[in-house]
C-alpha positions in Angstrom: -6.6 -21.9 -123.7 -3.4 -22.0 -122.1 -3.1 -21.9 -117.9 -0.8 -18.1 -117.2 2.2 -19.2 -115.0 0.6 -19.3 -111.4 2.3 -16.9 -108.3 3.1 -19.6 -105.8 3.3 -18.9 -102.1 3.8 -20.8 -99.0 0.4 -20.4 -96.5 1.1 -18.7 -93.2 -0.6 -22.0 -91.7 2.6 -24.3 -92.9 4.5 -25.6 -89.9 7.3 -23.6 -89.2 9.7 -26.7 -89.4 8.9 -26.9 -93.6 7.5 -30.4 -93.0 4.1 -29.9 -93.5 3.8 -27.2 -95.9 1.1 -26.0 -98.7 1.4 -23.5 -101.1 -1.5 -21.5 -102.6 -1.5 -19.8 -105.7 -4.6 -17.2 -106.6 -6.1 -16.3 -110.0 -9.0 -14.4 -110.5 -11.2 -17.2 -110.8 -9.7 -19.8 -108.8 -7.4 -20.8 -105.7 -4.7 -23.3 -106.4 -3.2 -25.6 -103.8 -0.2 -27.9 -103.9 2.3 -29.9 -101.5 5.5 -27.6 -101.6 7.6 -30.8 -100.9 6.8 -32.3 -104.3 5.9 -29.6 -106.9 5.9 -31.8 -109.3 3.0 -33.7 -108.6 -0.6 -31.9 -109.8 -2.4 -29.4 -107.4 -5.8 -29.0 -107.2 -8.5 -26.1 -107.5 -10.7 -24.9 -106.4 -13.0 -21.5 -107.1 -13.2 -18.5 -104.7 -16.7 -19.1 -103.5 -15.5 -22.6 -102.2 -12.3 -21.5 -100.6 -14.0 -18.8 -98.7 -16.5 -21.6 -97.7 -13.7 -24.2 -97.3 -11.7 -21.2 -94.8 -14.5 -20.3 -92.5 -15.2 -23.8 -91.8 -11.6 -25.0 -91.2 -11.5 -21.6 -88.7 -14.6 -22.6 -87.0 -13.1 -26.0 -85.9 
């Protein structure tokens, strides 16, 4: 099964000078996450129910 061409998008959280940035790209199933500085390099993922779990905790600290 081939992997559709993934919607990348910088996350509102990435420093405003582009130093430290993350992009996020979401499938149905799935969130993707990669270092914007080096696209090149492989991004990992992670499903929805552990990115919603992975969110709340990173707000809650």
């Amino acid at each position: 099964m081939s992997m559709p061409e993934l919607d990348w998008f910088k996350s509102s959280y990435s420093s405003a000078q582009n130093d430290d940035c993350v992009e996020v790209a979401v499938t149905d199933q799935s969130i993707h996450v990669r270092d914007s500085k080096d696209t090149t390099r492989p991004h990992f993922t992670v499903g929805r129910e552990g990115w919603t779990e992975f969110v709340r905790f990173a707000s809650e600290n």
